[in-house]
C-alpha positions as a Python dict, from the first residue, in 0.01 Angstrom:
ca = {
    (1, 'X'): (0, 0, 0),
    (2, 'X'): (91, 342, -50),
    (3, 'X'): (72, 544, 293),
    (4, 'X'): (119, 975, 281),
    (5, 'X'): (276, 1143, 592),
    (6, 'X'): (-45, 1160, 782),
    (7, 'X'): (-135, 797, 740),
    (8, 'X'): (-367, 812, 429),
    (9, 'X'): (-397, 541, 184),
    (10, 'X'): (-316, 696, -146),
    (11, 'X'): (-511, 443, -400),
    (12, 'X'): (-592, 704, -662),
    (13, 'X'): (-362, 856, -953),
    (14, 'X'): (-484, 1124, -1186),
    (15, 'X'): (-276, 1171, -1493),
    (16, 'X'): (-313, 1487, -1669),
    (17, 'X'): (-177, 1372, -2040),
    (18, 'X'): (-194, 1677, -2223),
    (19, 'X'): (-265, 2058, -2129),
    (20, 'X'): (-397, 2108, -2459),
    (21, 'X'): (-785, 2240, -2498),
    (22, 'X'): (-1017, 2235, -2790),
    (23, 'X'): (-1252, 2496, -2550),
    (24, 'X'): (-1154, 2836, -2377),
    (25, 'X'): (-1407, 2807, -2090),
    (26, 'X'): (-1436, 3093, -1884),
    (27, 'X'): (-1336, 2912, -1546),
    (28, 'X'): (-1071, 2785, -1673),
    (29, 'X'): (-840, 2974, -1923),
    (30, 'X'): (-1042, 3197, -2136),
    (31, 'X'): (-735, 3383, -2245),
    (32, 'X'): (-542, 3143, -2299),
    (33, 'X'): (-372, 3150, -2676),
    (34, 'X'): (-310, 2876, -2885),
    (35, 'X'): (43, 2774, -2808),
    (36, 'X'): (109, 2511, -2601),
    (37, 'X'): (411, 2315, -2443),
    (38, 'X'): (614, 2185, -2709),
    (39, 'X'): (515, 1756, -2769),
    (40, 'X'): (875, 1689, -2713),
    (41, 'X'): (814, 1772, -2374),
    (42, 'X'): (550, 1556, -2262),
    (43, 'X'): (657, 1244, -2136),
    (44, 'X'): (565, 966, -2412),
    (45, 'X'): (280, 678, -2327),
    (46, 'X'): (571, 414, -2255),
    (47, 'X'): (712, 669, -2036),
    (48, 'X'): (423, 764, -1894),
    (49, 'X'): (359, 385, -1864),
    (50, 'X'): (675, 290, -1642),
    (51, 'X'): (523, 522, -1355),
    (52, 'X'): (177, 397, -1423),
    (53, 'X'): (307, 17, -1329),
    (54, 'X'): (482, 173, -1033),
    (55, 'X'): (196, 306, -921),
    (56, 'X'): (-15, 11, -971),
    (57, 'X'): (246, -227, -814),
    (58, 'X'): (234, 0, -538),
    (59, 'X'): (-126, -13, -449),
    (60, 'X'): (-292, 271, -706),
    (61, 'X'): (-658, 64, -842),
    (62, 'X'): (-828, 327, -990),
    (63, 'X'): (-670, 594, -1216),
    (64, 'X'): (-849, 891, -1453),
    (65, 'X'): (-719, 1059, -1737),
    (66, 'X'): (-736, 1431, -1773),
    (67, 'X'): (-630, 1752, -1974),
    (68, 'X'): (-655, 2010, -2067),
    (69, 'X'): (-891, 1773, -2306),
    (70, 'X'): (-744, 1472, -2328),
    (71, 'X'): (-895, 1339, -2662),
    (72, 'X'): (-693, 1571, -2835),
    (73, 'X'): (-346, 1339, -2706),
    (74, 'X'): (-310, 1131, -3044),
    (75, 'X'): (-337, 736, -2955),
    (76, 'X'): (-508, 802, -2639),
    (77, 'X'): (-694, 481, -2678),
    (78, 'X'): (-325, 278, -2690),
    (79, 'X'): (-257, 378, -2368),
    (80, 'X'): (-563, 283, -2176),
    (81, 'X'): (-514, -29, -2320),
    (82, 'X'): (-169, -22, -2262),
    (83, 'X'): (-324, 18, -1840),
    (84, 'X'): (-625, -181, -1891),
    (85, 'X'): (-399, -512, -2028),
    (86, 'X'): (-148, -442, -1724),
    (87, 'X'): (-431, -484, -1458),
    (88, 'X'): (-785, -529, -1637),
    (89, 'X'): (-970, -492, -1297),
    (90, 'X'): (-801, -151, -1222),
    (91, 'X'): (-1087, 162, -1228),
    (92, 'X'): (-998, 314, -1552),
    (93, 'X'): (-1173, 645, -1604),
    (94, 'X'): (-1132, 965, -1834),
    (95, 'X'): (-1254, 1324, -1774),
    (96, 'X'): (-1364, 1512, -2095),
    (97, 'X'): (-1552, 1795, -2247),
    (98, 'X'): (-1758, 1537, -2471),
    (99, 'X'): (-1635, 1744, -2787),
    (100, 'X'): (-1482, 1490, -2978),
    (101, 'X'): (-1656, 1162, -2789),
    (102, 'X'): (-1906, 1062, -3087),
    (103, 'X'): (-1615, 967, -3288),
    (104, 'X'): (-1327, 825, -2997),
    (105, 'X'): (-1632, 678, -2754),
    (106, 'X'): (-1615, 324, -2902),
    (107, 'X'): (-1224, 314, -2926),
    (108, 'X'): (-1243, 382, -2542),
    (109, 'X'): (-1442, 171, -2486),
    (110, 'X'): (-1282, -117, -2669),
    (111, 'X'): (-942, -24, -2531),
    (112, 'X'): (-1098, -73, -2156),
    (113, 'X'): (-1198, 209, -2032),
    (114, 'X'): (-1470, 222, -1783),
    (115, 'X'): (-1585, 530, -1690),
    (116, 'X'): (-1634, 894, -1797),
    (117, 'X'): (-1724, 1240, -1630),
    (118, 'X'): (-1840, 1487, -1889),
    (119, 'X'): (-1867, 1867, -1825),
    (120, 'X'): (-2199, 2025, -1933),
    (121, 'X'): (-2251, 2347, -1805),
    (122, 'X'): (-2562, 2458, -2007),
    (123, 'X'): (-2877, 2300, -2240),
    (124, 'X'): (-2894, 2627, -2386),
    (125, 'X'): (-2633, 2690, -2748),
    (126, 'X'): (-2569, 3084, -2674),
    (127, 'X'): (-2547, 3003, -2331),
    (128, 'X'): (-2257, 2695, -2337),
    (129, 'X'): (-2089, 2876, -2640),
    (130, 'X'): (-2057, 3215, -2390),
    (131, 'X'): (-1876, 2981, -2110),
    (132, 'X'): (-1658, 2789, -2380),
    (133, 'X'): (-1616, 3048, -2609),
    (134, 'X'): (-1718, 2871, -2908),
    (135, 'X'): (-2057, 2659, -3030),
    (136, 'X'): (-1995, 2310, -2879),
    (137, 'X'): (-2330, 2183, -2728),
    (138, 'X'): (-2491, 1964, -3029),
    (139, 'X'): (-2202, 1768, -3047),
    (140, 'X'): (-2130, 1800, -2627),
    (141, 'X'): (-2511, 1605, -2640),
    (142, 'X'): (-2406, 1387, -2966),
    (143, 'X'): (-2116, 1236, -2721),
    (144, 'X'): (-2318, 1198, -2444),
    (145, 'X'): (-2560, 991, -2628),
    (146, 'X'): (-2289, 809, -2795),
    (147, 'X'): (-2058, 711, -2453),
    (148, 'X'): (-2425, 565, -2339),
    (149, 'X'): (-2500, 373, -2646),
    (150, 'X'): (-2126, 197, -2615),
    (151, 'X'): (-2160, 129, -2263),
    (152, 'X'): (-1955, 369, -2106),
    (153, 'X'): (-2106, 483, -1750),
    (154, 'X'): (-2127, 862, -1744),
    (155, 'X'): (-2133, 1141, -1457),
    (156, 'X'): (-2220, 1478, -1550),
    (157, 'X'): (-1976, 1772, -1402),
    (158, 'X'): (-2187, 2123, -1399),
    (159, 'X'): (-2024, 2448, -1261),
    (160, 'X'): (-2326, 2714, -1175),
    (161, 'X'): (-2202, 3081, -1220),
    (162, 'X'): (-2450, 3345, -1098),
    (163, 'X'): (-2582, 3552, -1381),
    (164, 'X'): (-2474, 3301, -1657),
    (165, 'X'): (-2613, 2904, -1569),
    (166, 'X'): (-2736, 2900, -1259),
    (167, 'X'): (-3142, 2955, -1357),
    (168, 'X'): (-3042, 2574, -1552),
    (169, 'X'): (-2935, 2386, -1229),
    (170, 'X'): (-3302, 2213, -1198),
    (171, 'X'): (-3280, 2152, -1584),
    (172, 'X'): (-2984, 1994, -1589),
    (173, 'X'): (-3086, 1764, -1293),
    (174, 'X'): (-3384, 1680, -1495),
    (175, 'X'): (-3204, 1578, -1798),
    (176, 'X'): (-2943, 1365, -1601),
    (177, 'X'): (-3250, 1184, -1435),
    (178, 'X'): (-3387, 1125, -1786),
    (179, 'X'): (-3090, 966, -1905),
    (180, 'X'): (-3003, 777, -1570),
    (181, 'X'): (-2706, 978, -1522),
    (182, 'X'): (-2497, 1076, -1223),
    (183, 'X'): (-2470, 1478, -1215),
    (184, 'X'): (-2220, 1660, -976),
    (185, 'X'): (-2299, 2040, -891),
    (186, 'X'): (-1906, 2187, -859),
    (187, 'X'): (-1820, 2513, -672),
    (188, 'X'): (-1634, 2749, -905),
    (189, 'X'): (-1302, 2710, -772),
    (190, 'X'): (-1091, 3067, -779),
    (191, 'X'): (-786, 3067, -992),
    (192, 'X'): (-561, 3341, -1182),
    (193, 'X'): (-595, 3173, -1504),
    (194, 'X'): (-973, 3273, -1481),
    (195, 'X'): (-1257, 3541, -1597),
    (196, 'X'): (-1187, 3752, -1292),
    (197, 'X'): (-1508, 3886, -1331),
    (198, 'X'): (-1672, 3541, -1306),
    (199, 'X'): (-1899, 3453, -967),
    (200, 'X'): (-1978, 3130, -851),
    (201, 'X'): (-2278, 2974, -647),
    (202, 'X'): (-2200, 2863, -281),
    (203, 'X'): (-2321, 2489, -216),
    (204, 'X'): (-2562, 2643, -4),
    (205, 'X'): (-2737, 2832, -295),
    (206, 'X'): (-2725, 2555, -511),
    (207, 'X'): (-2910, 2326, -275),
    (208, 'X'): (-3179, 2598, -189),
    (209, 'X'): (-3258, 2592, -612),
    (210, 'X'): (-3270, 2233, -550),
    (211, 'X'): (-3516, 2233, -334),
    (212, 'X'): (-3726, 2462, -519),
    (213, 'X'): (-3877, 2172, -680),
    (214, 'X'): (-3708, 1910, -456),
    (215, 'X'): (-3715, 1750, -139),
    (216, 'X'): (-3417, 1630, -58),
    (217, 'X'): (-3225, 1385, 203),
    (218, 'X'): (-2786, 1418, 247),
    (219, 'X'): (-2623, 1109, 212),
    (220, 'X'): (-2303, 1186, 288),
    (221, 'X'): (-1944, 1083, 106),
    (222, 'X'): (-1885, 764, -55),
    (223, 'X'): (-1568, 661, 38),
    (224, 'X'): (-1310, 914, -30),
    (225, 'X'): (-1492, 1114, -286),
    (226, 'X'): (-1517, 1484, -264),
    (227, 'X'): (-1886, 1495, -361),
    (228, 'X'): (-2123, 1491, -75),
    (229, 'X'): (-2438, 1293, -222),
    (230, 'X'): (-2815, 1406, -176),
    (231, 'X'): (-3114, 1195, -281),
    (232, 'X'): (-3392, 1317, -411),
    (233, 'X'): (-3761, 1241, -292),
    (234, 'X'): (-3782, 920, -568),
    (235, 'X'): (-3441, 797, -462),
    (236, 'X'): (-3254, 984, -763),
    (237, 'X'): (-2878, 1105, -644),
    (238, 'X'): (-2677, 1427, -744),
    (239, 'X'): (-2345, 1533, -581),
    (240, 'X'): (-2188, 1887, -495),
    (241, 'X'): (-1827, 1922, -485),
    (242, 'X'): (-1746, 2229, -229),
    (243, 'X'): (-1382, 2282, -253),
    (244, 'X'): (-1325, 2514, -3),
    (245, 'X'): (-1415, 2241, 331),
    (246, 'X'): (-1114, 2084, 463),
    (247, 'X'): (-1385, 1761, 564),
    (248, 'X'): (-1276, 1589, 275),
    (249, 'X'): (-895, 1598, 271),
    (250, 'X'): (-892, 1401, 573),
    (251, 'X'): (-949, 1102, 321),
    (252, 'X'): (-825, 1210, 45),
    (253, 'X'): (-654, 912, -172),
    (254, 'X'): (-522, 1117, -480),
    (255, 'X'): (-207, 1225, -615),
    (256, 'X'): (-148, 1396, -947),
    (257, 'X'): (83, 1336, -1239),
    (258, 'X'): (95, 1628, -1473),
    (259, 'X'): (175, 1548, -1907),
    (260, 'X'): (552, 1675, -1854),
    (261, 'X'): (611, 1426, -1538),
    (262, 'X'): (515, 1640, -1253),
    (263, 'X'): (388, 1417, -949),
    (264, 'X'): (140, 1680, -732),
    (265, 'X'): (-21, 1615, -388),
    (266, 'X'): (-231, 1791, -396),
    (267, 'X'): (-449, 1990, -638),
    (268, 'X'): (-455, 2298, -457),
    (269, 'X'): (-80, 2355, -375),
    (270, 'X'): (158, 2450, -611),
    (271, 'X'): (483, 2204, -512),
    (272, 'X'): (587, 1903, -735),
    (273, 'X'): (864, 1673, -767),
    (274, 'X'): (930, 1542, -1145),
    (275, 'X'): (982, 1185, -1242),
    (276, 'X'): (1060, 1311, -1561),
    (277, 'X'): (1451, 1231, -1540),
    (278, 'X'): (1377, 890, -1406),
    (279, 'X'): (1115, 767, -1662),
    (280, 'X'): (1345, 893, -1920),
    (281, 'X'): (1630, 672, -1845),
    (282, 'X'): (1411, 398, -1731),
    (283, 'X'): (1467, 387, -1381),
    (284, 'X'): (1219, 217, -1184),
    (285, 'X'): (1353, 321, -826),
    (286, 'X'): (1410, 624, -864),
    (287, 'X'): (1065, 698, -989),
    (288, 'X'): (977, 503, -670),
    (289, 'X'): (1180, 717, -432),
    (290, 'X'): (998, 1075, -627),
    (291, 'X'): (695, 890, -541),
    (292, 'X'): (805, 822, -207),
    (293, 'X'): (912, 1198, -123),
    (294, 'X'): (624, 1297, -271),
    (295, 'X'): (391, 1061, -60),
    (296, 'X'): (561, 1193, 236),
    (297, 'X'): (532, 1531, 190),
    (298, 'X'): (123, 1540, 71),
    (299, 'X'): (-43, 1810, 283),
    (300, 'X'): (-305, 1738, 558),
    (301, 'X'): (-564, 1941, 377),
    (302, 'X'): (-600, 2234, 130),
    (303, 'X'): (-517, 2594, 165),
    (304, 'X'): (-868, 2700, 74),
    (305, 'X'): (-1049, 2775, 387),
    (306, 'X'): (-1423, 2909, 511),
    (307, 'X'): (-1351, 2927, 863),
    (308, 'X'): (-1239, 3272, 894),
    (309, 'X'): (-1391, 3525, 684),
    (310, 'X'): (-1150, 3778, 716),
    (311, 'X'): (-918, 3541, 599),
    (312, 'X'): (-821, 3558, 228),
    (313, 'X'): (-875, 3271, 28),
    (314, 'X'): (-573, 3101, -116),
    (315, 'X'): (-646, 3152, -516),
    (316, 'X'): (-437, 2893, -711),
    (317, 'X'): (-150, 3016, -934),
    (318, 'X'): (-119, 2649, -1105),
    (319, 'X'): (-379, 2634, -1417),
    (320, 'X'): (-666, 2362, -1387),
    (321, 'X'): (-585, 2301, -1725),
    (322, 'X'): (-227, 2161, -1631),
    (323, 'X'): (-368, 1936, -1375),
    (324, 'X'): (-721, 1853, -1471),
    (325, 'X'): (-912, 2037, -1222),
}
């Protein structure tokens, strides 16, 4: 098993295999111009592979791949097969936009993966094109449909931003209930790479629109998941992710790799080690010793905090795009 400083058991790796974005969302880097880290940077799939096994010899069962958008890395589908034949039981997710999913959903699916969480902040066109900054919801949808028709499980990731999406929270709700998926209610989380101007909804608001229409019953954390679940009256479950409590670090299982071979503790503070060097040269142990270092030295919690006011919230400098949110 793999056991952080404060006596966690770190099961979970999140790889991050390209910072690349086919969207300029407005949480995330609206500004952001088209030039990117050079390819010959990013650590290759067999490189990336070497830590992967590490990882998964060390105790890691369930690992998601990120972005940026990570159906723009060419030959994605070789690597999560490249996982899924190492340890077919392992939880092999992805986290996408759903913008290019009605043409790569069966390849995922045939190269074993199990799982994907789509971001869909809006039903309405001018609305989702104003938060990604181009016209992407008829094929967003298209995917959707497709990932279910292939037999992909799907979770829906909405952001609410006051004045922009969040008169669509019960809408969106209602469409995930139609098409028996999982949505997730996430608090804009503050960060430099941002639309300054942009507000989010407190978990508190977005319950009260809830129960506009809704009664509804807290079910608490599943495992070491950030999302607190609620049911609603006929048994149908949503989550809201609220990154500014501390009540979920204290089982938090996660680590973070980044495209260029960054390993991250956490998502929320800006210090890495690299296993770049290591991976390059094929070196098993000393990936394992980054690993290690990097196990040891995984915060208690995050830096975002509600329990003093007063108290400026830590804003992160690192982009979401880097690390996949």
């Amino acid at each position: 098993m793999l056991i952080d400083g404060h006596g966690r058991t770190v099961n979970y790796l999140r790889i991050s295999v390209t910072e690349r974005c086919n969207f300029r969302c407005q949480y995330c880097m609206p500004e952001k111009p088209f030039s990117w880290v050079p390819k010959e940077n990013l650590l290759t799939f067999e490189e990336l592979f070497l830590f992967v096994k590490v990882a998964i010899d060390g105790g890691v069962n369930k690992i998601r791949l990120t972005g940026g958008e990570p159906l723009l890395r060419e030959d994605l589908d070789k690597f999560i097969k490249m996982i899924s034949d190492y340890k077919p039981e392992i939880d092999l997710a992805l986290t996408t936009n759903g913008y290019l999913l009605p043409e790569a959903a069966q390849r995922l699916k045939d190269a074993g993966l199990k799982r994907l969480n789509i971001s869909l902040d809006s039903l309405k066109s001018d609305v989702a094109a104003k938060i990604a900054g181009k016209d992407v919801l008829a094929k967003v949808l298209k995917g959707i449909d497709k990932a279910l028709e292939v037999g992909l499980k799907v979770k829906i990731n909405m952001v609410p931003l006051k004045g922009i999406n969040d008169d669509e929270i019960l809408d969106l709700l209602d469409y995930c209930k139609a098409h028996n998926m999982k949505i997730r209610f996430i608090e804009y989380m503050e960060n430099r790479h941002a639309d300054q101007s942009l507000k989010g909804m407190h978990g508190k608001e977005i319950l009260e629109k809830v129960k506009e229409r809704h009664t509804i019953e807290a079910l608490g954390r599943e495992g070491a998941s950030p999302s607190f679940n609620y049911a609603l009256e006929d048994g149908t479950e949503f989550g809201l992710i609220d990154p500014h409590k501390h009540d979920f670090c204290e089982n938090c299982n996660r680590i973070r790799l980044t495209a260029e071979g960054n390993l991250i503790p956490c998502l929320y503070f800006d210090e890495a080690m690299s296993i770049a060097e290591s991976v390059k040269k094929g070196d098993i142990q000393g990936a394992a010793d980054v690993l290690a270092q990097v196990l040891k030295d995984k915060p208690k919690e995050n830096r975002w905090s509600e329990d003093n006011p007063n108290e400026e919230k830590e804003i992160s400098s690192r982009a979401f795009y880097e690390t996949g949110g």
